[in-house]
KOLRO-237265 format. One record per atom (N, C-alpha, C): residue number from 1; residue in one letter; x, y, z. Coordinates in steps of 0.02 Angstrom, whole numbers, plus 50000, padded with zeros to 5 digits. Example, Ala and Ser with C-alpha at 12.3 -4.5 7.8 and 13.67 -1.06 7.14 Angstrom:
2
 pos code    c1    c2    c3
   1    a 50660 49716 50390
   1    a 50615 49775 50390
   1    a 50660 49835 50390
   2    s 50642 49888 50354
   2    s 50684 49947 50357
   2    s 50645 50002 50394
This chain:
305
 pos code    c1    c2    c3
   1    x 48080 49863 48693
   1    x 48069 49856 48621
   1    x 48132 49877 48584
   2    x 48151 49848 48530
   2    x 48218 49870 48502
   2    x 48188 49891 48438
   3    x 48218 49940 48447
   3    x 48221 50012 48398
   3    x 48268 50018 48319
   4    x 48252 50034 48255
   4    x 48307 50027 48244
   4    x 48272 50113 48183
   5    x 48346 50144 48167
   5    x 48336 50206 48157
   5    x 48354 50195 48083
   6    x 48333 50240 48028
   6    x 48353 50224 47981
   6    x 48348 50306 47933
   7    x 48389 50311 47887
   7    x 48386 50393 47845
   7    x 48336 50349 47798
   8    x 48258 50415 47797
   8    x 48227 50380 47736
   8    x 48207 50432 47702
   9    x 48254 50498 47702
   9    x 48221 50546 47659
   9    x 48281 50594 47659
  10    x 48282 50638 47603
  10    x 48326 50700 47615
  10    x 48302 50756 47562
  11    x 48278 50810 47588
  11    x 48235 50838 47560
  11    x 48297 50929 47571
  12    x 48298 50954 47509
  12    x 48340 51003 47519
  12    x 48293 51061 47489
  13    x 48286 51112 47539
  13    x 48259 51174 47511
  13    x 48296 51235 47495
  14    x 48295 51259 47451
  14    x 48341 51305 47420
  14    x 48313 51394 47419
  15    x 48317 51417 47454
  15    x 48275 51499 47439
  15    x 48343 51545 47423
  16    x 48351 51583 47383
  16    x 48394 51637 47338
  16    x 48377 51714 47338
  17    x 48433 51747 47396
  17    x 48424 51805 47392
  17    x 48471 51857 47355
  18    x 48449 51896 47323
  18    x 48507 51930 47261
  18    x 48518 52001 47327
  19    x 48576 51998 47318
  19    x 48612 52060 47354
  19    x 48666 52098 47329
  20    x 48656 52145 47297
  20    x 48722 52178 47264
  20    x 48747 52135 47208
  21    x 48814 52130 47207
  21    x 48854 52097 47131
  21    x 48856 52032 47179
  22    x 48839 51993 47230
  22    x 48833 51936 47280
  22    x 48753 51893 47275
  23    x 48798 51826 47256
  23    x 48724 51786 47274
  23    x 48752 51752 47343
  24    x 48681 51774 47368
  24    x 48680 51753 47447
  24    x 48597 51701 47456
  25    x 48636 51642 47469
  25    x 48586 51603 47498
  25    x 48570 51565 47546
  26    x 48510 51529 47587
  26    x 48485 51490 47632
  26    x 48476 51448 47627
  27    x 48496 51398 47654
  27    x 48485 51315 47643
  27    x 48453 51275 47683
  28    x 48402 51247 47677
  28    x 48372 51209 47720
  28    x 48383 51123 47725
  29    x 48433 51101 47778
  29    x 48435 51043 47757
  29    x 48412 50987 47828
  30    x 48351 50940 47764
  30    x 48328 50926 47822
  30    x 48307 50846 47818
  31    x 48335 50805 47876
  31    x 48329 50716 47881
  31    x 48277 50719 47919
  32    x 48259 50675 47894
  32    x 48205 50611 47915
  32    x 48242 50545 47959
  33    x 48229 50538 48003
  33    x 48251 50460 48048
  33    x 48175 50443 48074
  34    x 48155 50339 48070
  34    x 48096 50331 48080
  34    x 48121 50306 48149
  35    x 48108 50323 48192
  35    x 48113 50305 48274
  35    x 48072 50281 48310
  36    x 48057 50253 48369
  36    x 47980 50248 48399
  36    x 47997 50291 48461
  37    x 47912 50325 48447
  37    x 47917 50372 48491
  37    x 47927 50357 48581
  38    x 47936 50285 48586
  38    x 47927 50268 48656
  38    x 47985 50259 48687
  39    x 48045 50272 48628
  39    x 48141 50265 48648
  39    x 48154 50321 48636
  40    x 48166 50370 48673
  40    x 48200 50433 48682
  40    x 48288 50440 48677
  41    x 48309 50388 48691
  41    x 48381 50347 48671
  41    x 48373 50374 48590
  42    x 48328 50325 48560
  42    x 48342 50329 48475
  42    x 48344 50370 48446
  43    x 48309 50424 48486
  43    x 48301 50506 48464
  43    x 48346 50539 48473
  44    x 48373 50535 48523
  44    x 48433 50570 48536
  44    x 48495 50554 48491
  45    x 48501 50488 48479
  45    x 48538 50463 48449
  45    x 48546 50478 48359
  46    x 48474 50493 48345
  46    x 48451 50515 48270
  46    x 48487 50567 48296
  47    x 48484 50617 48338
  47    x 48494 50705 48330
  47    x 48575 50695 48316
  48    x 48599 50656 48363
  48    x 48684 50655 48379
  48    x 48696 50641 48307
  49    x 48661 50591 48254
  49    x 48720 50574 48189
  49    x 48687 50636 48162
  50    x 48636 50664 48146
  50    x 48612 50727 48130
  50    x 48679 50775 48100
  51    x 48721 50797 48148
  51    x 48777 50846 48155
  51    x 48840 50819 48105
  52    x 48803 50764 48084
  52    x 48884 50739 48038
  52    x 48846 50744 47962
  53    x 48797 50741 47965
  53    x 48768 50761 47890
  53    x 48803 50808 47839
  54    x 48778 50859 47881
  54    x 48807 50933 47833
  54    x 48901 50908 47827
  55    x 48917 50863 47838
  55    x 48980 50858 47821
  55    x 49005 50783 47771
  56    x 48945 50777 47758
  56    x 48952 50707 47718
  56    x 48976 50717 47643
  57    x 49027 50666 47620
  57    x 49025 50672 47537
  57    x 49004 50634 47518
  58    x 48970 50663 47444
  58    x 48943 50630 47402
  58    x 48937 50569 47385
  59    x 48947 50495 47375
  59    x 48946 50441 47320
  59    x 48928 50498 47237
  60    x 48981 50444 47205
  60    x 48988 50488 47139
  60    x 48923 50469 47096
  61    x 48875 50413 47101
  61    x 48818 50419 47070
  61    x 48761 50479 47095
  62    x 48789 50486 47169
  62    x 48729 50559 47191
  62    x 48751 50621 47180
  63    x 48820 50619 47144
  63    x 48854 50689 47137
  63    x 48824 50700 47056
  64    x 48819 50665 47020
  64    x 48783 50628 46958
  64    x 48690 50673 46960
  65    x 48674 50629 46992
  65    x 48621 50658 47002
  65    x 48600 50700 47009
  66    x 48617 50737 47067
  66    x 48613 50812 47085
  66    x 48633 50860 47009
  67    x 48666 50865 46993
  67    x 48705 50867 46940
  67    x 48627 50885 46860
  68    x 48614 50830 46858
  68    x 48554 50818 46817
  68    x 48497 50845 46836
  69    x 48480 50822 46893
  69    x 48429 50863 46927
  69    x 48432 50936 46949
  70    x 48492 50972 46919
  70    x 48481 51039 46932
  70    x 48475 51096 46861
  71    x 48453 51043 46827
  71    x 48439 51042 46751
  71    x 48501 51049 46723
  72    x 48560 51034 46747
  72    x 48618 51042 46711
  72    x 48608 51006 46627
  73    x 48646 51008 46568
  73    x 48636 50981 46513
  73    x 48709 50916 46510
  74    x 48723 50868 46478
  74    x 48748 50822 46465
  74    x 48809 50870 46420
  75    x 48877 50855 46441
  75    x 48926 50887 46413
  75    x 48995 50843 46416
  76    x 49015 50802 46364
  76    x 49044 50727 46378
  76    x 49111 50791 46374
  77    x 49156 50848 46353
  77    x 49187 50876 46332
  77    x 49232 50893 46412
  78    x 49177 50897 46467
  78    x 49183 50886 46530
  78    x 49244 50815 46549
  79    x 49217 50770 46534
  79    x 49237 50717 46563
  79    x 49324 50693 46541
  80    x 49336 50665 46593
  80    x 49418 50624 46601
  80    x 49420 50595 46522
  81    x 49471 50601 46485
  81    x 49507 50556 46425
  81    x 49503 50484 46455
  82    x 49465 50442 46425
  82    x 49473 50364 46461
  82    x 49532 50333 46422
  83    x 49545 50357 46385
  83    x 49610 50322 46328
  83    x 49683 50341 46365
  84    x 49673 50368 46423
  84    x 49741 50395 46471
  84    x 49720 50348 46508
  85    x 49699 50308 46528
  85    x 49680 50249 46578
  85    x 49748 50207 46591
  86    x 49782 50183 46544
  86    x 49840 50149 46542
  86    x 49894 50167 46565
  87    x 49898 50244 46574
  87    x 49951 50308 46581
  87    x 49983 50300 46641
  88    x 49941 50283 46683
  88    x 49952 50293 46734
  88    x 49990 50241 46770
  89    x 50046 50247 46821
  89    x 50091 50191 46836
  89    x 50117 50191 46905
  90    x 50076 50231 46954
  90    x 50084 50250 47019
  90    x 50023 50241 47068
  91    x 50012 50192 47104
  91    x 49967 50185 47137
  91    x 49933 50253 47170
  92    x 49946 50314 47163
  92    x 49949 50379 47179
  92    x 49874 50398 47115
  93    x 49907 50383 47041
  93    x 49881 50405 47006
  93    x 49820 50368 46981
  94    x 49844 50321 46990
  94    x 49790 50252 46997
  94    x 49752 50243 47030
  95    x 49748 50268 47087
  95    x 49668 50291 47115
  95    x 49658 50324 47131
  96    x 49671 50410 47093
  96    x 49635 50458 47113
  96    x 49604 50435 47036
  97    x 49628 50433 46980
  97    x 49600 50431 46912
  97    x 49550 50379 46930
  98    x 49553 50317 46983
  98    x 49498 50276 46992
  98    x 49409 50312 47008
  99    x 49436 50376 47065
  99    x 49391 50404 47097
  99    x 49363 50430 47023
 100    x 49405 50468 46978
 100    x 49384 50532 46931
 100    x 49339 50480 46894
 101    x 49360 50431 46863
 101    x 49342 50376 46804
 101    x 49238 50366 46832
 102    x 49264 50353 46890
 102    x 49213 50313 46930
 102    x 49156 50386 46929
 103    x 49157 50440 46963
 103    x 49121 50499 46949
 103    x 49091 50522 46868
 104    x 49155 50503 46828
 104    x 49130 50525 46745
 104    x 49075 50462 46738
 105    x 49089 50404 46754
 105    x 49062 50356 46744
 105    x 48990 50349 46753
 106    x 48943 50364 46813
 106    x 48898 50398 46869
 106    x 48876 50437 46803
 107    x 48905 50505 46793
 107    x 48882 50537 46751
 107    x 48846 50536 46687
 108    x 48880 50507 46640
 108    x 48869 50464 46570
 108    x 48799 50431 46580
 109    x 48823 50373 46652
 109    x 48743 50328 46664
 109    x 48680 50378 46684
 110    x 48691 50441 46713
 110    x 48634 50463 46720
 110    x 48608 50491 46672
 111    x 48642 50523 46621
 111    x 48613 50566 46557
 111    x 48619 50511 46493
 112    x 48622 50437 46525
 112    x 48594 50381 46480
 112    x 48631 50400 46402
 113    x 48691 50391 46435
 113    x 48746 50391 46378
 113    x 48770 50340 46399
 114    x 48749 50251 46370
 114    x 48734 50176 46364
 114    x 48817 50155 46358
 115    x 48825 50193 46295
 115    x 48898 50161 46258
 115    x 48956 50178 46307
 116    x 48953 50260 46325
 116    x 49032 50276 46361
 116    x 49001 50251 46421
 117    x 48960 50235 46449
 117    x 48971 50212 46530
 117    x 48993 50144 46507
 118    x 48963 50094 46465
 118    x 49020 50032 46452
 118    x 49095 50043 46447
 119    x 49101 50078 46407
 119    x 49181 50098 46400
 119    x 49216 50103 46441
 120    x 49168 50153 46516
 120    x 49197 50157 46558
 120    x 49202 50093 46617
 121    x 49153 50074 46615
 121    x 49159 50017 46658
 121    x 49209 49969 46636
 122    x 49212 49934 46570
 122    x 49273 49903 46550
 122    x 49331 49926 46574
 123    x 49331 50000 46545
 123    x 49439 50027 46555
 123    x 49429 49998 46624
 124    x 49375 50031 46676
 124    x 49401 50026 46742
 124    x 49406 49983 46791
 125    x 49364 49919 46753
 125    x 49394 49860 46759
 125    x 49485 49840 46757
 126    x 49514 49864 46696
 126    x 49571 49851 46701
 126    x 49617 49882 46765
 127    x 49591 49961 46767
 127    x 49627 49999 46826
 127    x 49631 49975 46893
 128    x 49565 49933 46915
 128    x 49549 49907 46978
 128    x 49581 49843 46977
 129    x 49616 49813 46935
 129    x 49645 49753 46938
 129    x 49747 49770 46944
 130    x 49743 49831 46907
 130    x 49829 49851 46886
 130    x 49835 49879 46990
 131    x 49768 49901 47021
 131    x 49775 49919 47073
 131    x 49799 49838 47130
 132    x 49776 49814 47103
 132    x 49749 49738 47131
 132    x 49680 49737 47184
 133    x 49639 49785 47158
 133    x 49575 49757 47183
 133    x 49531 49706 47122
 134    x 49539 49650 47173
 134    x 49505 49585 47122
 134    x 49446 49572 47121
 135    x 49400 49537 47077
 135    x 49338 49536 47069
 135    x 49274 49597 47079
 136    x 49303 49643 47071
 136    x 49263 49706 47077
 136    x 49196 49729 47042
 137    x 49196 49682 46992
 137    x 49136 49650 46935
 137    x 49151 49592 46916
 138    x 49114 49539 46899
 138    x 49118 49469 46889
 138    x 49128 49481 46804
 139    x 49149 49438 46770
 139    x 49157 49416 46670
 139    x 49100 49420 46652
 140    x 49056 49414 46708
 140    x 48971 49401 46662
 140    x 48942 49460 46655
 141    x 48956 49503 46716
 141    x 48907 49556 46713
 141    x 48960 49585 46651
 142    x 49014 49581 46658
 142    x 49085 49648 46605
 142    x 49035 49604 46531
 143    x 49027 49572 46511
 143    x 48992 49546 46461
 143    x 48958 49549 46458
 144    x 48884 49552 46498
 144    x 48833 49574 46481
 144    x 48817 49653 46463
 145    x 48863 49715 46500
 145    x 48880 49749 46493
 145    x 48903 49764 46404
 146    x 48962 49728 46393
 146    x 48991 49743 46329
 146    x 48939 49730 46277
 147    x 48889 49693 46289
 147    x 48815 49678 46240
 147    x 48776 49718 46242
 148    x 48777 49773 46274
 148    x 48734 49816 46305
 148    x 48666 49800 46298
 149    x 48672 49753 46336
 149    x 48620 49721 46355
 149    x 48579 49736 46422
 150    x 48614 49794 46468
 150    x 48579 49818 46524
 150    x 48554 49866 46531
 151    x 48489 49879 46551
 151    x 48445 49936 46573
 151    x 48476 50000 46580
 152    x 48456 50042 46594
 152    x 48484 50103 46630
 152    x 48476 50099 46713
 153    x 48422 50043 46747
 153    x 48427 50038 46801
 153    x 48488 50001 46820
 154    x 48493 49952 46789
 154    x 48538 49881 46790
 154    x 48620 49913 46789
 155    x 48632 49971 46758
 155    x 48695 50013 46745
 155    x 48701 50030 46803
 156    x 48650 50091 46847
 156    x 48660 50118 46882
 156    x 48693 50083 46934
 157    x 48633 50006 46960
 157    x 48680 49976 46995
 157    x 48760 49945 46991
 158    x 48748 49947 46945
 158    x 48815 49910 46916
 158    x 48877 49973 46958
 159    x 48851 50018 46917
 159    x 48897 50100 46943
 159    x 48895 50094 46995
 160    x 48869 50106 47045
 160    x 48866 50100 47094
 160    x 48910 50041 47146
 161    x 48893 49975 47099
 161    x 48917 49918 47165
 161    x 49014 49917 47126
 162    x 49018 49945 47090
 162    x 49090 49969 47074
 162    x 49131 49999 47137
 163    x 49079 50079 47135
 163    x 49110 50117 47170
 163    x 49117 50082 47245
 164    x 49073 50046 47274
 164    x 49062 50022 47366
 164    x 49095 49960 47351
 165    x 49124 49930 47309
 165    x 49155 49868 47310
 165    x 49208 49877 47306
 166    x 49234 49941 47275
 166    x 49317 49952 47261
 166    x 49326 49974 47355
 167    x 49278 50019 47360
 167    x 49292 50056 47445
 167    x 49295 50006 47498
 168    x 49225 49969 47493
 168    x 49254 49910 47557
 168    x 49318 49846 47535
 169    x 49321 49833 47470
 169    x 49392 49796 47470
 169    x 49448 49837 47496
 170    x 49468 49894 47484
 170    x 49524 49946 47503
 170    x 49519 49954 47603
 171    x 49452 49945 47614
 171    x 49446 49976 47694
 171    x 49476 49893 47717
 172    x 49447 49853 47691
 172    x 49459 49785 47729
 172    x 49531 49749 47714
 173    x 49566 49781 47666
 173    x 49641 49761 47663
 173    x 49669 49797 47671
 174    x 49672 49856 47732
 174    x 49716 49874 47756
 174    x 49733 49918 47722
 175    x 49715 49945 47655
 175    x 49725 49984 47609
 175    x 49687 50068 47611
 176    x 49685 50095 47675
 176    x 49628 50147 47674
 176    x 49655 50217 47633
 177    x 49739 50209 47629
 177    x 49776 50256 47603
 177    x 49754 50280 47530
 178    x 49755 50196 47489
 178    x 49733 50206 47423
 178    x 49642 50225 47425
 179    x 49612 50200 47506
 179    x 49557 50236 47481
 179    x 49538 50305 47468
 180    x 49573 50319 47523
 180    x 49572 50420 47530
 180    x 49577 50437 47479
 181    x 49628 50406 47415
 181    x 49666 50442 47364
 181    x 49611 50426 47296
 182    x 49556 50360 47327
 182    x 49495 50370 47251
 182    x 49449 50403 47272
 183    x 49441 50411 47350
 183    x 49396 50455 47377
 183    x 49426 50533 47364
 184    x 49472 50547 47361
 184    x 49485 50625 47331
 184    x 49481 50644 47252
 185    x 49495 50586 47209
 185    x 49485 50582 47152
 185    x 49437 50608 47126
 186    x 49378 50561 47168
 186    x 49295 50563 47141
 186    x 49275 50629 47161
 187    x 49303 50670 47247
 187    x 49258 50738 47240
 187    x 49275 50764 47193
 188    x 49348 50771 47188
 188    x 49357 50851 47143
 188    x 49350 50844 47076
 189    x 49323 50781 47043
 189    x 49288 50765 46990
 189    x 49216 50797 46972
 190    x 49191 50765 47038
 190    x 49107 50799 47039
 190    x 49134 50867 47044
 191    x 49170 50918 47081
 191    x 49168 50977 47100
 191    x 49195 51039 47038
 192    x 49220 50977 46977
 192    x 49240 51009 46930
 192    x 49211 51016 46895
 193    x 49173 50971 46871
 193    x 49131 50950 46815
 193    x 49049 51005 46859
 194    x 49038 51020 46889
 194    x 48981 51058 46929
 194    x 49011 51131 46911
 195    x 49070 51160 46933
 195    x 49105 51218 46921
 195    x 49105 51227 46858
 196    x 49115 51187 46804
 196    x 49138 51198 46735
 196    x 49055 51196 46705
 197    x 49001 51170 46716
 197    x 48939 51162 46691
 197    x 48917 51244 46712
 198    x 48924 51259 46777
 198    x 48912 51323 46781
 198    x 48925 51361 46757
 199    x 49027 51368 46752
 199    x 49040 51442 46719
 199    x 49023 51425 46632
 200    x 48996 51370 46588
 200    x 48993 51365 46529
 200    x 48916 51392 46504
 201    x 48872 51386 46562
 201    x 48795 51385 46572
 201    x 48781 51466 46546
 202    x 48752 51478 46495
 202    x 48720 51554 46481
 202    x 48674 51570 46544
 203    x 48654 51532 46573
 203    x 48589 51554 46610
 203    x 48629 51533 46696
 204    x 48632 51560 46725
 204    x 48636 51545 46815
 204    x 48611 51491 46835
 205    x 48631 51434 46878
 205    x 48601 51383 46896
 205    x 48613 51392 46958
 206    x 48554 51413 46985
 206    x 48562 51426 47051
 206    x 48576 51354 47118
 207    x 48527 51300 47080
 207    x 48535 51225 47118
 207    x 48595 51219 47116
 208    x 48629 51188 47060
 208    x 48709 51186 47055
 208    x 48746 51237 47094
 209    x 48744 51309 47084
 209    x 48777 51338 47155
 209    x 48779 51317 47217
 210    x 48704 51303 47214
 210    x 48697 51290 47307
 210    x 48750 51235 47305
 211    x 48744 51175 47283
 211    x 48785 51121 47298
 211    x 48838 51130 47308
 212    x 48878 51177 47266
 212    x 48948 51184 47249
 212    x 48968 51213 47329
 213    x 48943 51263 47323
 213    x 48931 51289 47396
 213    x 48947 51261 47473
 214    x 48898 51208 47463
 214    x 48885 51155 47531
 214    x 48976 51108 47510
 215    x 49012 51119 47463
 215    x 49044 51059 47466
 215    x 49134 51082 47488
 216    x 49097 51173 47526
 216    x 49134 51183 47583
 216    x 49153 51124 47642
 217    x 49061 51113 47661
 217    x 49083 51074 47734
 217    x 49109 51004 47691
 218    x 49103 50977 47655
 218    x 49114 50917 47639
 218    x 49175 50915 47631
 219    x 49222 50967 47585
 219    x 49292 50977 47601
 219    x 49318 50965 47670
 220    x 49288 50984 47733
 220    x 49322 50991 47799
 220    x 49306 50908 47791
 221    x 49289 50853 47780
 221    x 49273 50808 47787
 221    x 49321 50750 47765
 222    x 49348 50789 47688
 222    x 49400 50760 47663
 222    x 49475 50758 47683
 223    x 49467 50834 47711
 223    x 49546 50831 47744
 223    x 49559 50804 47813
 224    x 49492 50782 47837
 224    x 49489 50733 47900
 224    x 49501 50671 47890
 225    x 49489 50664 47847
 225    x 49518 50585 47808
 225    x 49574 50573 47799
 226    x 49586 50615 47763
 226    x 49670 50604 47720
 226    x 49725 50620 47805
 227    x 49682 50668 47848
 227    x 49737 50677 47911
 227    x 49745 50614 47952
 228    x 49663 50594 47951
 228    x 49663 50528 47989
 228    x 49709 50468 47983
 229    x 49703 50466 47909
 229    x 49762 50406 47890
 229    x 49820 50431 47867
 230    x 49846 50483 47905
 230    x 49918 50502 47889
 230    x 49929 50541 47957
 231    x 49943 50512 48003
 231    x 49924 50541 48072
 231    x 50008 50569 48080
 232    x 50073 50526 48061
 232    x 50123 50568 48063
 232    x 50152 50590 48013
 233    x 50115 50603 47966
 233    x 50128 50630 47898
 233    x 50185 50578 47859
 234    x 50197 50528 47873
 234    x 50235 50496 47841
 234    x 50226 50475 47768
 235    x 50171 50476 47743
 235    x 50136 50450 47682
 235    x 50147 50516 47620
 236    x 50195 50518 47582
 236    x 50203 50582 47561
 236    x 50154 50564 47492
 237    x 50113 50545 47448
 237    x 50061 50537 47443
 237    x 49979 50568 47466
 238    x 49952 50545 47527
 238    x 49924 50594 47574
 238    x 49954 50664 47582
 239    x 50007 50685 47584
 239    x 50056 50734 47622
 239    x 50011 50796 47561
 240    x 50038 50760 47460
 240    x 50016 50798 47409
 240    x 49984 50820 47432
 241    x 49899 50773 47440
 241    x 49852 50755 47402
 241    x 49827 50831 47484
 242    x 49845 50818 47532
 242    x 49826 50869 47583
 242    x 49830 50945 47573
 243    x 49894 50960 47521
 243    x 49917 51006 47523
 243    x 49896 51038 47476
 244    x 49859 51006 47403
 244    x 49808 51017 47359
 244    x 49745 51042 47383
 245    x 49695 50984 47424
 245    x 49658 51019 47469
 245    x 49668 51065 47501
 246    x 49719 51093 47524
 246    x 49691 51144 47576
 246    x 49730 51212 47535
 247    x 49738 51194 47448
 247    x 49727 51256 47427
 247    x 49667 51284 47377
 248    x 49638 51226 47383
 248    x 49559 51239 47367
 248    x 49519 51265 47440
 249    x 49532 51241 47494
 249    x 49508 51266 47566
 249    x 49522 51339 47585
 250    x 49573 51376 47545
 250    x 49590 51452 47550
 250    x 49559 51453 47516
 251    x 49523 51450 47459
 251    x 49482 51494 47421
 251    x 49414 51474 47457
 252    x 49373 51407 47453
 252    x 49307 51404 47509
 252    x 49332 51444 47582
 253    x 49386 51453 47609
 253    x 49365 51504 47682
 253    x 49335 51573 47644
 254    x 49341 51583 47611
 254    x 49299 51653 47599
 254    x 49232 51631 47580
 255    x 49218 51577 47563
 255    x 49129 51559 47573
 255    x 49111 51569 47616
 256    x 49065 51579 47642
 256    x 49023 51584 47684
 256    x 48957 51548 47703
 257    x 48985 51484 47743
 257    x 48927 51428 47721
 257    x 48922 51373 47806
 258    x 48904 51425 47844
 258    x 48895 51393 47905
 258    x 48844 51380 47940
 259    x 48828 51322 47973
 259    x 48768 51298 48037
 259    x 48728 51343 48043
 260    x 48660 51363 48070
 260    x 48656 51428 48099
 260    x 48592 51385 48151
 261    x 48591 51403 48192
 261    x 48560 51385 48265
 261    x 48564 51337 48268
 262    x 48526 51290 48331
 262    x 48529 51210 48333
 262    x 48498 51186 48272
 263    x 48540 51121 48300
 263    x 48512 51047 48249
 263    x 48435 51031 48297
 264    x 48385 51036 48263
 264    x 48320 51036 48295
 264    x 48283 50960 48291
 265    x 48240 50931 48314
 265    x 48232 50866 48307
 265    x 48177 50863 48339
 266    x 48114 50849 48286
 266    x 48047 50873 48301
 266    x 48017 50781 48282
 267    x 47984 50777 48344
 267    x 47940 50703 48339
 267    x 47885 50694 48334
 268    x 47840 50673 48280
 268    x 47773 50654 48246
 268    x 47747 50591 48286
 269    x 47718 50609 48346
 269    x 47719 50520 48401
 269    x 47637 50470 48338
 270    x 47596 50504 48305
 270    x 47561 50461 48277
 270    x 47593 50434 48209
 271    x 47659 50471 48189
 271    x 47667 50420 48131
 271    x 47739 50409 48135
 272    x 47756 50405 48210
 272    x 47817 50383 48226
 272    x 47875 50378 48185
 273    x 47891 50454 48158
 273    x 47932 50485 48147
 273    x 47970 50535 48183
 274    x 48043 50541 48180
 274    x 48090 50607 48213
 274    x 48099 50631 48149
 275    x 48086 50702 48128
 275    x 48132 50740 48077
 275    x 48184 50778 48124
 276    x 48245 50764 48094
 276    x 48281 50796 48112
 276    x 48302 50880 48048
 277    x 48315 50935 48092
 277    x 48302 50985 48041
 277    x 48376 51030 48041
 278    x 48401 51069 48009
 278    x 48464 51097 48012
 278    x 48454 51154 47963
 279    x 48501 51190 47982
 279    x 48506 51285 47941
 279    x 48556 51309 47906
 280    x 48589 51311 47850
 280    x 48659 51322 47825
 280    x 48630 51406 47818
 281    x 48686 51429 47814
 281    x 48681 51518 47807
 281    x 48742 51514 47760
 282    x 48739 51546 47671
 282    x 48766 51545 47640
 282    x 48790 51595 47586
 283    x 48838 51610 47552
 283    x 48862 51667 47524
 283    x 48912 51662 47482
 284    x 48930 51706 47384
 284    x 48978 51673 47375
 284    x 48977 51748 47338
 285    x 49029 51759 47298
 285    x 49014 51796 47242
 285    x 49051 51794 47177
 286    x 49050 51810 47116
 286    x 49054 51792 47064
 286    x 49150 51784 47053
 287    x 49193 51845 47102
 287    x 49229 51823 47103
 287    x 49275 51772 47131
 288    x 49238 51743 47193
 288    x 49272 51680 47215
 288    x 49239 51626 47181
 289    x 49191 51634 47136
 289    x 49165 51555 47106
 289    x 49219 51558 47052
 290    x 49240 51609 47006
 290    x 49290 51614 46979
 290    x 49368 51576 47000
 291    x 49388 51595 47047
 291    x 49432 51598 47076
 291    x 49452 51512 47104
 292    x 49374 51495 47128
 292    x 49391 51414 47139
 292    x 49382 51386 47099
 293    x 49342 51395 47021
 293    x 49331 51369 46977
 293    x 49417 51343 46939
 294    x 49428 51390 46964
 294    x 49530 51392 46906
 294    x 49535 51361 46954
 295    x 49554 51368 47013
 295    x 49607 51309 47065
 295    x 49573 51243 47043
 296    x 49505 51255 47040
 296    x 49481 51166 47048
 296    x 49513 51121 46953
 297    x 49512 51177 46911
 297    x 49521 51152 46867
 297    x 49600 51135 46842
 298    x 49663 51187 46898
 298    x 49746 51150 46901
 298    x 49727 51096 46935
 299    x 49707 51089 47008
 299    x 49711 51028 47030
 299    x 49685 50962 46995
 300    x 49626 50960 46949
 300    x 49608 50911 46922
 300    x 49652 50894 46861
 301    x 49689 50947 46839
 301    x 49736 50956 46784
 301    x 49792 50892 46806
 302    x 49828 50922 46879
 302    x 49872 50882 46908
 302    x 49858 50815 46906
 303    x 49820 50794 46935
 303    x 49798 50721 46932
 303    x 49782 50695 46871
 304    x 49765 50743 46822
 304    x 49739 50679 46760
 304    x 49803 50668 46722
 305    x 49866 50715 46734
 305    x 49953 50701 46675
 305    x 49965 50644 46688
């Protein structure tokens, strides 16, 4: 019988223990794969991608989300100058500001701010073309758009088939360099705009911590990228953009945000389900959220001149 496995859930539990002048917390993160219980192959196979989870980044509409859903409030004061859109004249700057644009963008559409996510989709229309990624949105939708004539569902997708249309045009022409460089754009967009909602927040947001938190392992994820496609460092571009990262990575090594026992993988044979289950063990304190909050906010500095 052929099997086929699929992620149909992601369910994150959050428990918060106060310790001293330190918030220290536990993370429960835990997939769902639907398998049949009669291929032990598929199961195994669910557990094996299991281990790459906790190291996944975001898409900038779920960095968006999370974001909203951790009752954060709508703060446009946050977001990239789109009127610097033109500024830029270095394929360097031109798609990390793609990644940033594309994240503010995400944002706006989720807290159903109609007008600047048009705005934004227009400028970044132009950016994705000065890049030479072509057809990245068709005249009809950029017009139906400019009528605002689309839903808030109809946006989202829109946001969305932006962001996976700019990425697989870039992967399939040979271009993975400029992808790394909108794919670094967009984290430290989300990671700023999360850092800056926090330290502005009168009240502790503990959800938003956790995230910020987890985007330790997702960092190790990014500089696997940028190493991957710069294998003899020749790309002085990558070379920056590495050397930026990994001075945000000295301040996350003092997080404390690792695995803790196996990746567990428990099978429901009557409703032929595998959950797969996992344990983060986590820790930060007020002065390193500080501390990465300023680095994250030169580095985003750098990229937006």
């Amino acid at each position: 019988m052929k099997n086929c496995i699929s992620i149909s859930t992601l369910a994150i539990c959050v428990a918060l223990l106060a310790a001293c002048n330190r918030s220290k917390t536990t993370t429960n993160l835990e997939e769902n794969y639907t398998v049949s219980t009669e291929d032990e192959a598929s199961a195994k196979d669910a557990l094996n991608k299991s281990k790459t989870i906790l190291y996944t980044i975001p898409a900038p509409v779920e960095v968006a989300s999370l974001i909203k859903e951790s009752g954060a409030k709508y703060d446009e004061d946050l977001l990239h100058n789109i009127n610097k859109v033109n500024n830029y004249d270095t394929n360097l700057k031109m798609a990390l500001n793609l990644g940033i644009y594309t994240t503010d963008m995400s944002f706006t559409n989720i807290f159903e701010q109609s007008q600047k996510t048009v705005d934004y989709i227009t400028s970044l229309k132009h950016l994705t073309e000065r890049l030479g990624i072509v057809q990245l949105v068709d005249e009809e939708t950029i017009n139906k758009i400019e009528a605002q004539s689309s839903s808030k569902d109809e946006l989202l997708n829109i946001v969305s088939e932006v962001y996976m249309n700019a990425n697989q045009y870039l992967m399939e022409n040979n271009r993975k360099n400029i992808a790394a460089e909108v794919m670094v754009g967009g984290w430290t967009e989300g990671l700023y705009i999360a850092l800056n909602i926090i330290k502005n927040s009168e009240k502790s947001n503990k959800q938003l911590t956790e995230r910020v938190i987890a985007q330790k392992l997702a960092l190790a994820t990014v500089l696997n990228i940028l190493e991957t496609n710069n294998p003899n460092s020749y790309d002085e571009d990558l070379n920056y953009l590495t050397s930026k990262m990994q001075e945000i990575k000295v301040i996350f090594d003092e997080v404390k945000a690792e695995p803790q026992g196996q990746v567990v993988a428990t099978t429901d044979a009557s409703a032929h389900l595998t959950t797969i289950k996992a344990n983060i063990q986590s820790e930060i304190s007020p002065e390193i959220m500080q501390l990465l909050t300023e680095k994250v906010n030169q580095v985003r500095k750098e990229f937006t001149e």
